[in-house]
C-alpha positions as CSV (number, residue, x, y, z in Angstrom):
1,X,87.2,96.3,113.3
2,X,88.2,98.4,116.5
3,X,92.0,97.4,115.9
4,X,91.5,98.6,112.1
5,X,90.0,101.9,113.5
6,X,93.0,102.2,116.2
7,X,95.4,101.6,113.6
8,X,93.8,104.0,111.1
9,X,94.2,106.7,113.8
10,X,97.7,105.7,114.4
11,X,98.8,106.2,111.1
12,X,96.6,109.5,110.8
13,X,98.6,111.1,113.7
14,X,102.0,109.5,112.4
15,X,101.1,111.4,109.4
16,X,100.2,114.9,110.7
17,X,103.2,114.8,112.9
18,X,105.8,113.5,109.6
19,X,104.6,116.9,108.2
20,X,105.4,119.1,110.9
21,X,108.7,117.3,112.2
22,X,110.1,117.0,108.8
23,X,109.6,120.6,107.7
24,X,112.2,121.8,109.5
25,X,114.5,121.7,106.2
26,X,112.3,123.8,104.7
27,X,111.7,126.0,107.1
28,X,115.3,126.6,107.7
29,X,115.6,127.7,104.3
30,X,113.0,129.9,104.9
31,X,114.1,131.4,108.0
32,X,117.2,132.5,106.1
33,X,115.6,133.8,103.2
34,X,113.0,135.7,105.5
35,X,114.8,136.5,108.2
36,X,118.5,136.8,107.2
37,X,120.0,133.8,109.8
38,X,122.7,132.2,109.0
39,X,123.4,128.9,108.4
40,X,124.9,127.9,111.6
41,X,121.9,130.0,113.5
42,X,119.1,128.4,111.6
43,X,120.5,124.8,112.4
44,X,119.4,125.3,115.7
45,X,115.6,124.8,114.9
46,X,117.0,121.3,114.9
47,X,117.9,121.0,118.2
48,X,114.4,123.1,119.7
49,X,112.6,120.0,118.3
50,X,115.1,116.7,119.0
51,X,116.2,118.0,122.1
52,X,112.6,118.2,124.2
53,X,111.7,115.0,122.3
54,X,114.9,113.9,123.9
55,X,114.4,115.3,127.9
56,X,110.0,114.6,127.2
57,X,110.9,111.1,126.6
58,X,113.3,110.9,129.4
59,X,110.9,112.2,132.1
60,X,107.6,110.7,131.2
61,X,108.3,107.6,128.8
62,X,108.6,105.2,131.9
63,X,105.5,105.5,133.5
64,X,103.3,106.9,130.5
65,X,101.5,103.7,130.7
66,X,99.7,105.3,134.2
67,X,98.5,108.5,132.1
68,X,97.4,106.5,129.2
69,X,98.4,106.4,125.6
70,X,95.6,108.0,124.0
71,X,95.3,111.0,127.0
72,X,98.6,111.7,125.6
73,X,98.5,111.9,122.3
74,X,95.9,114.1,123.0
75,X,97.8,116.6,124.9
76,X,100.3,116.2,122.0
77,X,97.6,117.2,119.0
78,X,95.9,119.7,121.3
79,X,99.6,121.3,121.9
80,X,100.7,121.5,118.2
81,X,97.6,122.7,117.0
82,X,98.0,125.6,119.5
83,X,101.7,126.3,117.8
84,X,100.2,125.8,114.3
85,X,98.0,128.6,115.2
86,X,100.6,131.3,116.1
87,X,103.3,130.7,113.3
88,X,101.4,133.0,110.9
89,X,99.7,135.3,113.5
90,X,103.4,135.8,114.9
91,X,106.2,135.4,112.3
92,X,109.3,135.5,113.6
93,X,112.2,133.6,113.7
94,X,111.7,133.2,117.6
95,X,107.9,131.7,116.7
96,X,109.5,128.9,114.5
97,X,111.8,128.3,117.9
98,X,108.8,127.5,120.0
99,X,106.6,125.9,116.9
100,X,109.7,122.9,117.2
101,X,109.9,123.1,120.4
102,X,106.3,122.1,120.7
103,X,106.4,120.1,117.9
104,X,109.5,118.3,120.3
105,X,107.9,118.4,123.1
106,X,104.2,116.5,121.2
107,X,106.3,114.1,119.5
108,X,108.1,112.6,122.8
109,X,103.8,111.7,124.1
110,X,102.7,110.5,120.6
111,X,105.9,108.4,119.4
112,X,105.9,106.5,122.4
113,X,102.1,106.2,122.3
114,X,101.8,104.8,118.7
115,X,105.0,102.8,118.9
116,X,103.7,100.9,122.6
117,X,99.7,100.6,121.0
118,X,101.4,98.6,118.0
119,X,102.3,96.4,120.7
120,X,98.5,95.7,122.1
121,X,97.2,95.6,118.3
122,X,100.0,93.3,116.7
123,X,99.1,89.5,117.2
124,X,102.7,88.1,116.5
125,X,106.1,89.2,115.9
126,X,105.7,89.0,112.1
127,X,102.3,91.0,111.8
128,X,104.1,93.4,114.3
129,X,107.0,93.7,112.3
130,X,104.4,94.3,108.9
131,X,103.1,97.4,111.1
132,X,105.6,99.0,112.0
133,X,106.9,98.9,108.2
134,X,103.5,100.4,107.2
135,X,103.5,102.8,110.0
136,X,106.6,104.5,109.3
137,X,106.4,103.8,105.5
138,X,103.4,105.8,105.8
139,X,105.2,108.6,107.7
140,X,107.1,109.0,104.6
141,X,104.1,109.7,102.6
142,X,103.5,112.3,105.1
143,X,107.1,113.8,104.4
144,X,106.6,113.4,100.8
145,X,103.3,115.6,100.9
146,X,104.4,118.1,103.7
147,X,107.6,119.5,100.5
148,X,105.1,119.6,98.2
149,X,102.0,121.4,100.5
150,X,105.2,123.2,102.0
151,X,106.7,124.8,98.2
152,X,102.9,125.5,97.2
153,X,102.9,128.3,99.7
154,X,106.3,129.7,99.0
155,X,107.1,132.4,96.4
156,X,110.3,131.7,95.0
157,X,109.8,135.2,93.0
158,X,110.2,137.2,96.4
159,X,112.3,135.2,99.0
160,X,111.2,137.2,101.7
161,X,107.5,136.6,101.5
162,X,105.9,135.6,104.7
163,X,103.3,133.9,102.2
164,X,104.2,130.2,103.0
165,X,103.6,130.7,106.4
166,X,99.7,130.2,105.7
167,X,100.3,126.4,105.3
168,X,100.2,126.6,109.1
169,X,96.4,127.1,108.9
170,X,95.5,124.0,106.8
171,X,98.5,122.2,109.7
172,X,96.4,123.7,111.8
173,X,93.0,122.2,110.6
174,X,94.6,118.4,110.0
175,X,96.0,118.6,113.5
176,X,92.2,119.6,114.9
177,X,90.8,117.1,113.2
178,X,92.6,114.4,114.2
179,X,92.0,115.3,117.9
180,X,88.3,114.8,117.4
181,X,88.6,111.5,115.6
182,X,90.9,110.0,118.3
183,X,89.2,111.5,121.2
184,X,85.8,109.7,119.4
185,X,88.3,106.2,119.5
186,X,87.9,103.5,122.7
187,X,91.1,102.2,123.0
188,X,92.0,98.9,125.6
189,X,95.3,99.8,127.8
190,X,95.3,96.9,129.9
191,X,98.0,94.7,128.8
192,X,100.1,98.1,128.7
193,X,99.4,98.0,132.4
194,X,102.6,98.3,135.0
195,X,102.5,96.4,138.2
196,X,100.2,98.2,140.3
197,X,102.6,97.6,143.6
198,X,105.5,99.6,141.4
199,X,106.2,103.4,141.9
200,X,106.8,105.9,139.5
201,X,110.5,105.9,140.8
202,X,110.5,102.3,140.4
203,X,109.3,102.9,136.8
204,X,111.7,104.8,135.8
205,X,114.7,102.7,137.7
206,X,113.4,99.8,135.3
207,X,113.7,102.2,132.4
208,X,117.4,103.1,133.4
209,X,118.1,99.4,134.0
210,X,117.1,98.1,130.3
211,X,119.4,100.6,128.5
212,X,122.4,98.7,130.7
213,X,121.1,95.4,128.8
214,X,124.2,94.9,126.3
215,X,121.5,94.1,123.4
216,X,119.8,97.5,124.5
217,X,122.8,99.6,124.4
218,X,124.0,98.1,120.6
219,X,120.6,98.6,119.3
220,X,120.1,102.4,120.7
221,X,123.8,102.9,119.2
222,X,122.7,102.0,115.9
223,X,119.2,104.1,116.0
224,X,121.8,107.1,117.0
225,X,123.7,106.7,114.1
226,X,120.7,105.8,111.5
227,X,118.9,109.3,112.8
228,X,121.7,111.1,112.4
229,X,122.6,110.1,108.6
230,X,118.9,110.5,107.9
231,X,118.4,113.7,109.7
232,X,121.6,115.4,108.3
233,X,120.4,114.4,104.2
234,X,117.1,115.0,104.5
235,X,117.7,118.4,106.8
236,X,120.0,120.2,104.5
237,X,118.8,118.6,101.1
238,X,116.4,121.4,99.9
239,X,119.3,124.3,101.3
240,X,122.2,121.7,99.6
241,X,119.9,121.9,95.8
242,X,119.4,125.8,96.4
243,X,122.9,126.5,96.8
244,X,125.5,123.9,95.4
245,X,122.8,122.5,92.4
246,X,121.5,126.4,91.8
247,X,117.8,125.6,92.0
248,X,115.2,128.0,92.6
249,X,113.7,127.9,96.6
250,X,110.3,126.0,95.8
251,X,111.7,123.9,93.5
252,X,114.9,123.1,95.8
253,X,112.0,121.5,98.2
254,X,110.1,119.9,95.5
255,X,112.6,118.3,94.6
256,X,113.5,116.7,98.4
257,X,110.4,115.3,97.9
258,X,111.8,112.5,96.1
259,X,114.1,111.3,99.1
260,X,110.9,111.3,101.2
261,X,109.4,109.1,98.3
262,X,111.9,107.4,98.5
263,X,112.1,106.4,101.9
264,X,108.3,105.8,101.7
265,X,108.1,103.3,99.0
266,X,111.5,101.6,100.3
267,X,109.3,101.1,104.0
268,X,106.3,99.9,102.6
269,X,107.9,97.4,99.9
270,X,110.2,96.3,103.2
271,X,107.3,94.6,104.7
272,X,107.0,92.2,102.0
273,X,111.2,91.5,101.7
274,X,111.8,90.9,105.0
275,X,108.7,88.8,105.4
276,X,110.5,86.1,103.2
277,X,114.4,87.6,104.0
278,X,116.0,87.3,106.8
279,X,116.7,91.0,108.2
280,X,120.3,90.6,108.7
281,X,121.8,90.6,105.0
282,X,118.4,93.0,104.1
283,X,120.5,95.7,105.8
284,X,123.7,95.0,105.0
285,X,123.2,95.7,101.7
286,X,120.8,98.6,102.1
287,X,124.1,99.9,104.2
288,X,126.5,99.4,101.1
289,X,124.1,100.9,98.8
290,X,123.8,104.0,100.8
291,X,127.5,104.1,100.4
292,X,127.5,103.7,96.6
293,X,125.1,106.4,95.7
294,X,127.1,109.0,98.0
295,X,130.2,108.4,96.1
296,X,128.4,108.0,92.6
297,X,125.8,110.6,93.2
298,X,128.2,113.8,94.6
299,X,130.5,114.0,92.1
300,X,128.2,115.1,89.5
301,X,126.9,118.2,91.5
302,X,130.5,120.4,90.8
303,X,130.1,123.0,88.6
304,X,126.3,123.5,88.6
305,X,125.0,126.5,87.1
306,X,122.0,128.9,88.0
307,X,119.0,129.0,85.8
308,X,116.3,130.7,86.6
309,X,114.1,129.1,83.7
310,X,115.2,125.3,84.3
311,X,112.5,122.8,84.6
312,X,112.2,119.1,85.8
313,X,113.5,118.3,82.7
314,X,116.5,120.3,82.4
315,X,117.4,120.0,86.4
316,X,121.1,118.4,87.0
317,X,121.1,114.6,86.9
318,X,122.2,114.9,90.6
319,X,119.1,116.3,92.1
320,X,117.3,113.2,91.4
321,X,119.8,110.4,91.8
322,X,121.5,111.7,95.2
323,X,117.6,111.3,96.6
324,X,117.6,107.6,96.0
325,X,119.9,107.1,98.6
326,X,116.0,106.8,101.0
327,X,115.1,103.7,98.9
328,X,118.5,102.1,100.6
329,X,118.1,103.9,103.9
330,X,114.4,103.0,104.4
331,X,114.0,99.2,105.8
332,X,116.9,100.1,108.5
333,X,114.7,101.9,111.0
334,X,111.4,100.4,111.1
335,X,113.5,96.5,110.9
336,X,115.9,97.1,113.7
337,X,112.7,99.2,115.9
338,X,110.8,95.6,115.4
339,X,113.5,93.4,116.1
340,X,113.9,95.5,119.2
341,X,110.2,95.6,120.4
342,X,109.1,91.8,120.0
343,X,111.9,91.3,122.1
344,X,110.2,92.7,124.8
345,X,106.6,92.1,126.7
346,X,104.3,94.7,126.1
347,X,104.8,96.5,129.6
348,X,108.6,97.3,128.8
349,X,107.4,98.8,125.4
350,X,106.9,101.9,126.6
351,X,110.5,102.1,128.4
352,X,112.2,100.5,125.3
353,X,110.3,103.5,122.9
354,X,111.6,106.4,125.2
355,X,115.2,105.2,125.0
356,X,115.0,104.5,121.2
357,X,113.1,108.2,121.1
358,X,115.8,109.8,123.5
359,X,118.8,108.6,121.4
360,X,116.8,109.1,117.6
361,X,116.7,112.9,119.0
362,X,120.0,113.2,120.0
363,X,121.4,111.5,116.6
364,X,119.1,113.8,114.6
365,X,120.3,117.2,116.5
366,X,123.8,115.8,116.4
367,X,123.3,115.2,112.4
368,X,122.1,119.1,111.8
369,X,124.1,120.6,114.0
370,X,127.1,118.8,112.3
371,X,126.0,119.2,108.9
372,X,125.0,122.8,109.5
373,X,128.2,123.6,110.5
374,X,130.7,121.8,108.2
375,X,127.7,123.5,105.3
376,X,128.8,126.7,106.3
377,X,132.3,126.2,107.1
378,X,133.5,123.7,103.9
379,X,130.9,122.9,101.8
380,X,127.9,121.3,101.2
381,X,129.8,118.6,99.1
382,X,132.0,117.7,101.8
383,X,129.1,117.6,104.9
384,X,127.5,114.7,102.9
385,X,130.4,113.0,102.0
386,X,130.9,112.6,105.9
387,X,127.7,110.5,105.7
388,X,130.1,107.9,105.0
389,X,131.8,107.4,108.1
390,X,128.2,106.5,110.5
391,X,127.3,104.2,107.5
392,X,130.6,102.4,108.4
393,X,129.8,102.6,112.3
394,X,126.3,100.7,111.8
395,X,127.5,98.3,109.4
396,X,129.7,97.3,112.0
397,X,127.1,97.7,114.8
398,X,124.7,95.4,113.1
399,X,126.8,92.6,113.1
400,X,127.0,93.2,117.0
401,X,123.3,93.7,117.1
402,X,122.7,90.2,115.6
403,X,124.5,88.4,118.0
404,X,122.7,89.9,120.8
405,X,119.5,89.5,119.4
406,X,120.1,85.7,118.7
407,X,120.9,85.4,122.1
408,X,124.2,85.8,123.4
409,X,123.1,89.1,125.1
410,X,119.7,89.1,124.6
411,X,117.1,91.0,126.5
412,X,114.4,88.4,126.2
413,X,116.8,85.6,125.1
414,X,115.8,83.3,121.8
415,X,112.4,82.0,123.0
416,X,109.1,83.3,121.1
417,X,107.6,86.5,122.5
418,X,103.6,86.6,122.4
419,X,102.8,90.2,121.5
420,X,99.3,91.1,122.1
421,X,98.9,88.7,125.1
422,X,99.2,88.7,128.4
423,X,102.7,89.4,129.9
C-alpha cells in the first residue's frame, strides 16, 4: 500500500509539472499576442526553462541522494508555486522569463527525484519498465489537459487580453496541494544511499565518469535528439495552426491537444507492446512512422485559408493528422529511459537521471531555438520538414544503442539487474 501511495504522488507531481513545462507553446503565443515579441524573442522562454534544468541537474544530480528525494521535490513544488503566484499579479513578458526559469530550475530536483524513486518502488526490470510507461504516459495526460485548461482562459476575440493569465491561480492551487500530500508521504531512501566513505567531489567524479561509458554516451545522444524532435513539434504546433493553417488562437491550442493525446495514449498502450515485443524493432518502426506522417501530413497545409467561423468540423484535414505523429513518437522515450536505468544499481540512478535530464534540456532548447528561427526566417512548413533529419540520426543511433546494451559496451554488461534490492 505505501508503494501505491508513493507512486500515486509520483504521478501527481509528474502531472502538475507536464502542465507547467509544456505550456510554453502556448505561452509563447501568448507573449506575442500580448506583448508584441517576435518570434525569435519569444523562443527564448524555451531556453529559461531547459537550460537551468540543464546546469540544476549538473550541479546537484550527483549527490541528490545525500539531501533526499522527497526534500527536494519539495523545494521544487514550494518554488513553482511561488512563480505561479506572480505571473498574474506581475504580467510581463520578463515574469513569464522567471515563471520558466523556475519551472527549470524545479524540474532538475523533481525529474531526478521521481525517475531514481521508480528505482526503490519497481521490483524487476519489467514492472520497472511498466512504470515508467505509465509515468510518462501519464505526463501526457497532464499536457493534454494543461491546452485545454490553458485555451479556456484565453480570449481569442481580444488577443491582448491578460485574461488567461488567471489559469496561474488554479496552477497555483494544484501545485499547493500536492506539497501537502507529499510532505504527509514516508518515503524509504535507503537503497538510494551513496557510500558513506564517498565525497560530494567524489560523487560527482562518478557522475562525470559514467557519461564516458560508450553505452552512456549513445544512449544520452539519442535522448538529445528524441527531445529535440519532440520539443520543436509540440513547441511551435499551436503558433504553426495559428499562422500557416489560419486557426483562431484558442482553438490553435485546442487543437495541439491532440499531439499530447497522442503521445499519452501511445505511452500507456507501450507498456503492454513491449511487454510481449522486443523494444528494438518497437522503435524502429515508431521512427519510420514519424517519417511518414511528416511527408504525408505537410503537404496538405499549403494554401489554407482564414475563417473566423470554422469549427472542428470544418478545420483543415492537417490539423488533426500532422498531430498523430505523438502516437509514433511516444514509446521512444520512456523505452530507451528503462533500458537505460535497469542497467544500472539503484545508487547510479540518480547520476544516470541528471545526464539523461542535462542532455533532454539541451535537445529541447536546441529544438525551439531552431525551429523558432527557421519559423521566422522560412517558414513554418519547412522548420518541420527538418524534423526529418534527427529522425534519421536516432534510427541510426539505436542500432548502436542495442549493441551496447546487449553487451558489447555495456554499462552493467548482459547479467540480470535486481532493482529494488540491495546494490
Amino acid at each position: 500500500m505505501q508503494s501505491r501511495r508513493i507512486l500515486f504522488i509520483l504521478f501527481l507531481i509528474y502531472f502538475v509539472f507536464a502542465i507547467l513545462l509544456n505550456s510554453v507553446g502556448t505561452v509563447i503565443l501568448q507573449v506575442i499576442n500580448n506583448y508584441g515579441v517576435t518570434k525569435s524573442a519569444a523562443s527564448v522562454l524555451e531556453g529559461f526553462k531547459d537550460l537551468p534544468i540543464a546546469v540544476v541537474s549538473f550541479l546537484v544530480a550527483s549527490f541528490l541522494p545525500r539531501i533526499g528525494y522527497k526534500k527536494a521535490m519539495l523545494i521544487g513544488l514550494a518554488i513553482v508555486t511561488a512563480a505561479c503566484v506572480a505571473m498574474p499579479l506581475v504580467p510581463g513578458f520578463a515574469t513569464a522569463k522567471l515563471l520558466f526559469l523556475c519551472v527549470g530550475v524545479s524540474f532538475a530536483l523533481i525529474k531526478v527525484s521521481v525517475y531514481s524513486t521508480l528505482g526503490l518502488v519497481a521490483t524487476s526490470r519489467r514492472h520497472h519498465a511498466g512504470i515508467m510507461n505509465t509515468l510518462e504516459g501519464f505526463f501526457m495526460v497532464g499536457v493534454l489537459c494543461a491546452y485545454w485548461v490553458f485555451s479556456w482562459f484565453i480570449d481569442s476575440g481580444d488577443p491582448r487580453s491578460h485574461g488567461w493569465l488567471n489559469v496561474y491561480w488554479l496552477l497555483a492551487a494544484l501545485c499547493a496541494v500536492t506539497f501537502v500530500l507529499l510532505l504527509a508521504t514516508r518515503f524509504d531512501e535507503r537503497l538510494a544511499a551513496l557510500p558513506a566513505d564517498r565525497t560530494a567531489a567524489q560523487d560527482f567524479a562518478a557522475m562525470l565518469k559514467l557519461f564516458f561509458k560508450p553505452l552512456v554516451c549513445i544512449f544520452v545522444i539519442t535522448a538529445f535528439l528524441y527531445v529535440l524532435i519532440e520539443q520543436s513539434v509540440g513547441t511551435w504546433l499551436p503558433t504553426f495552426n495559428n499562422e500557416i493553417l489560419k486557426l483562431p488562437a484558442a482553438m490553435s491550442v485546442q487543437v495541439t491537444s491532440i499531439f499530447a493525446a497522442s503521445l499519452a495514449l501511445g505511452r500507456l498502450s507501450a507498456g503492454v507492446v513491449l511487454r510481449r515485443l522486443h523494444w528494438y524493432p518497437v522503435m524502429n518502426a515508431c521512427l519510420v512512422g514519424m517519417g511518414a506522417v511528416v511527408l504525408l501530413a505537410l503537404p496538405l497545409t499549403h494554401d489554407a485559408v482564414s475563417n473566423p467561423d470554422v469549427t472542428w468540423a470544418s478545420a483543415p484535414v492537417a490539423a488533426f493528422l500532422f498531430p498523430l505523429i505523438g502516437l509514433f513518437m511516444a514509446p521512444i522515450y520512456p523505452g530507451i529511459n528503462s533500458v537505460m536505468l535497469s542497467s544500472l544499481p539503484q545508487h547510479q540512478h540518480s547520476a544516470m537521471t541528471g545526464l539523461l535530464v542535462i542532455f533532454s534540456a539541451l535537445g529541447g532548447t536546441t529544438g525551439s531555438l531552431v525551429t523558432g528561427y527557421v519559423f521566422g526566417a522560412f517558414s513554418g512548413h519547412f522548420a518541420f520538414y527538418l524534423t526529418l533529419v534527427p529522425i534519421a540520426i536516432v534510427l541510426v543511433m539505436l542500432y548502436f544503442f542495442r549493441r551496447a546494451v546487449e553487451g558489447e559496451d555495456g554499462v552493467g554488461g548482459t547479467g540480470p539487474v535486481i532493482i529494488g534490492g540491495s546494490h
